[in-house]
N, C-alpha and C positions, 0 to 999 in steps of 0.2 A: 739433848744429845742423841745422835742418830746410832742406831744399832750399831754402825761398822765402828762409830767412833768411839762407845762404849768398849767393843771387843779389843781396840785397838788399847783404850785406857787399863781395862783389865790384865791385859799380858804384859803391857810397861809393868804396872805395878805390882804383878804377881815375880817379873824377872826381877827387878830392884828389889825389891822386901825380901826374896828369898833369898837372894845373892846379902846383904844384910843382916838376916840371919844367920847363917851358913857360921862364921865363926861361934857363937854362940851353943850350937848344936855342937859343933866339934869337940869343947869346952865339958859339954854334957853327956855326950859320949862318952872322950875322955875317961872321965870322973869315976862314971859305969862300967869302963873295963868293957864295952861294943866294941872288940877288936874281931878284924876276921884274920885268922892267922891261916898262912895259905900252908896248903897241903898238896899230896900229887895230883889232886884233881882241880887245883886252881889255875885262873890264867895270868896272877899275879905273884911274885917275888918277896914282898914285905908287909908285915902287917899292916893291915890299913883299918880306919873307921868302919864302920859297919852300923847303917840307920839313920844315914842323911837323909832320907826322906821325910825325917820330922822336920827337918829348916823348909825344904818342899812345903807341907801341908803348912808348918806356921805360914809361908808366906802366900797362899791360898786363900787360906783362913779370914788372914788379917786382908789382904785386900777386899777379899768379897765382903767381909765385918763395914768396911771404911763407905765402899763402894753401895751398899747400902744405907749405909747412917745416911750419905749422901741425897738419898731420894730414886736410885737405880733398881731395877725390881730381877731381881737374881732369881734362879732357881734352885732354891734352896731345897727342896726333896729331893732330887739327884746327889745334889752336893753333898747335903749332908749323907747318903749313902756313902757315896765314895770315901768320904773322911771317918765312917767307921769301917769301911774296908782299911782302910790305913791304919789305923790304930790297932785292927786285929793283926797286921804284919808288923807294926812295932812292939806287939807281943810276944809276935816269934823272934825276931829279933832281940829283943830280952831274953826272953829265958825258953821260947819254945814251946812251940802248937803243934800238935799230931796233924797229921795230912787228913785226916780221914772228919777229925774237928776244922779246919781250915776251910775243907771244901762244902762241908755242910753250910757252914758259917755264910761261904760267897755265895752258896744255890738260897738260900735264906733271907741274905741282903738283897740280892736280884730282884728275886720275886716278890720279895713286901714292897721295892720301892716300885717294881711294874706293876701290882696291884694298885697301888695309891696315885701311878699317873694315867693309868688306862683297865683297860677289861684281862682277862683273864689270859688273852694271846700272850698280851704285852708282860705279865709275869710269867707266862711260861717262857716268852723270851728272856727275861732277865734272869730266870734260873740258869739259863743254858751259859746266855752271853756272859755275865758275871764271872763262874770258874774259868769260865774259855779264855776271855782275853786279861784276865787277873794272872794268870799261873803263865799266859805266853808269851808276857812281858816280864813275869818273873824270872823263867827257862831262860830268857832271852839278853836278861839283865849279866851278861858276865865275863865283860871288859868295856875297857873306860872307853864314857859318853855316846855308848850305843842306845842306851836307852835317852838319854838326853835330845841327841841329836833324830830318833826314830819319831818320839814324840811330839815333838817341835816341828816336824814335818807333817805326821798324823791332824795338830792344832791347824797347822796354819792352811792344810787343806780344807779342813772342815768348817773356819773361818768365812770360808768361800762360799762352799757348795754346800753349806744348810739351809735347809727350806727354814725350820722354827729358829726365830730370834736366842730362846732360850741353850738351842743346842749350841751357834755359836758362843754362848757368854762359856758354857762348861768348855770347849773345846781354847776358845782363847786365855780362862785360867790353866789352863794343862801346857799351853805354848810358854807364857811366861815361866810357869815354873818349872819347866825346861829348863830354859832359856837360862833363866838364874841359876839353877845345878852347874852347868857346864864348866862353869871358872873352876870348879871344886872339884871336877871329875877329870877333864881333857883336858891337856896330853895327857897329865902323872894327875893320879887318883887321888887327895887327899884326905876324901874319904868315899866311901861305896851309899849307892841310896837303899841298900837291905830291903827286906820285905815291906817297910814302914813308905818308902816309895815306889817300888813294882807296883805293887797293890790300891796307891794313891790313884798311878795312871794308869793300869790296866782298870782301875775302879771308875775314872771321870770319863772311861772309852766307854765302856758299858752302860753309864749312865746318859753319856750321850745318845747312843744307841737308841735306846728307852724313851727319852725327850722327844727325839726325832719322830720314834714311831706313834708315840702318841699325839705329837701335834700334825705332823703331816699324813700319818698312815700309809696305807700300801705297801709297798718294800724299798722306797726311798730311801730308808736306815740302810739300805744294803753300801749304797755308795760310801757311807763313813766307814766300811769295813774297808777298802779297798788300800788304802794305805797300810793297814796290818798284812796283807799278802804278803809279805816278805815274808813277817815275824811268822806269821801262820804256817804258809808252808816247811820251814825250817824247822819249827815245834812239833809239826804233825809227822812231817818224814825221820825225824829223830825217835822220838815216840814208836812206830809201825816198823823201825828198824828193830829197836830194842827190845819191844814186845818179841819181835818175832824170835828173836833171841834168848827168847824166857828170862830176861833181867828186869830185875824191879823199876818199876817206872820211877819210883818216887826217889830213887837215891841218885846223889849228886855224881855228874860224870863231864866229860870234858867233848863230846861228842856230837854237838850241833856245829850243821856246817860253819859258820863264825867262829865258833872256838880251832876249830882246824883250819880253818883260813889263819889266824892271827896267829896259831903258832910256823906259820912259814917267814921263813927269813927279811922276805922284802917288805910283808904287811903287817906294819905296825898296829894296832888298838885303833890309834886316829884312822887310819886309812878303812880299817874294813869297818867299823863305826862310820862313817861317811858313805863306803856303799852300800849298807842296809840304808841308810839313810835318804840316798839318792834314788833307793829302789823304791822306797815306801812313796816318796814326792811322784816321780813316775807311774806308778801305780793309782794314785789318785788322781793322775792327772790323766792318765787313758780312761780309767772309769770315767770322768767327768764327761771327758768328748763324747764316749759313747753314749751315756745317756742323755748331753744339749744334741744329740744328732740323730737318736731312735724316739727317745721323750721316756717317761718311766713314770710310773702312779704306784 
């Protein structure tokens, strides 16, 4: 089986398994009392699930489990970071992690797994990139299938333009279980993916990152960031606003351009969900020309 055709196997069965899962988690939820009950600072109407991202990670999990019995050679040191980056957001999600524990938690996960795939650089990158794109996809996470449909874009770029085999296998599991979120999320929400899936996929971005830099080196990893430009600049100008403002960073608020886009009349959830979306595909797609047309090491 040829790498494209792995990647291509891995996202089928990461979007089936987790779209398969998906009731079962609601089920368990449920059960748990995971309700996010909306308040003045929500972009939603009725209480919804809260920590779909555990059907997320089961169908991860379970494919890359399958896809290896098989005889496919995963990377599993990445992986398994990201999937304990998940699990520390299905904590919060339960019952709740202090910020200050959270981000130690992600500068900690970074660095142990950049230590164990490269030198010293490569964990000071993963300290950095870890909180950064964990918390900008969480920021980012907050109306239906923005994060699904951002993600799925983020994969299927990265699909493309990875130099190391290994980074597209993490990027094409991140696209399936997208992929397979979406039914659950877009249009009407029936349940949220909570910290337990922010953190999933701002976790297999980071780990990609990581993958990349140590198989290929140079700043090649730079192009897997290029799809996050949306999310990026929207979390950072959010951020330098509100700082400026002397308002706590860490408290929940309704003030990334996306959230005031969606509360305008005409633009529904699906629609400005689709132009983050179409921004990030864009974005990796001018990075790409530029560097097949300068070259990049």
């Amino acid at each position: 089986m040829t790498g494209t055709t792995l990647a291509l196997a891995l996202a089928a069965g990461a979007a089936l398994t987790t779209t398969a899962l998906a009731p079962a988690a609601m089920r368990a939820l449920r059960r748990l009392d995971v309700v996010d009950v909306p308040n003045h600072r929500s972009s939603h109407q009725q209480p919804t699930l809260r920590g779909g991202g555990v059907a997320v990670l089961a169908g991860v999990l379970l494919t890359a489990v399958v896809a290896t019995a098989l005889g496919a050679d995963l990377p599993w040191t990445p992986l398994v970071g990201a999937v304990l980056l998940s699990l520390l957001g299905l904590a919060d999600d339960l019952q709740g992690v202090g910020p200050i524990t959270r981000f130690v938690a992600q500068a900690f996960a970074g660095a142990a797994v950049g230590s164990l795939l490269g030198d010293h650089l490569t964990a000071l990158l993963g300290a950095v990139a870890v909180p950064v794109l964990v918390n900008a996809v969480n920021f980012m996470d907050g109306i239906n299938g923005i994060t699904g449909l951002t993600l799925a874009a983020w994969g299927a770029v990265v699909v493309v333009v990875a130099q190391a085999p290994a980074t597209a296998l993490l990027a094409a599991l991140a696209l399936g279980g997208a992929l397979g979120f979406l039914p659950w999320n877009l249009p009407r929400a029936r349940m949220f993916l909570g910290d337990s899936g922010s953190y999933l996929f701002g976790g297999l971005a980071a780990m990609a990152l990581l993958t990349e830099q140590s198989a290929a080196g140079g700043w090649w990893w730079l192009l897997l960031l290029a799809p996050f430009v949306p999310y990026l600049a929207d979390t950072g100008s959010t951020l330098v606003r509100r700082a400026a403002r002397g308002e706590r960073l860490t408290e929940a608020h309704r003030e990334h351009l996306y959230q005031r886009l969606s509360r305008r009349p005409a633009w529904s959830h699906a629609r400005v969900a689709g132009l983050w979306a179409g921004a990030a595909l864009l974005s990796g797609a001018v990075a790409g020309a530029l560097v097949r047309q300068n070259g990049m090491s």
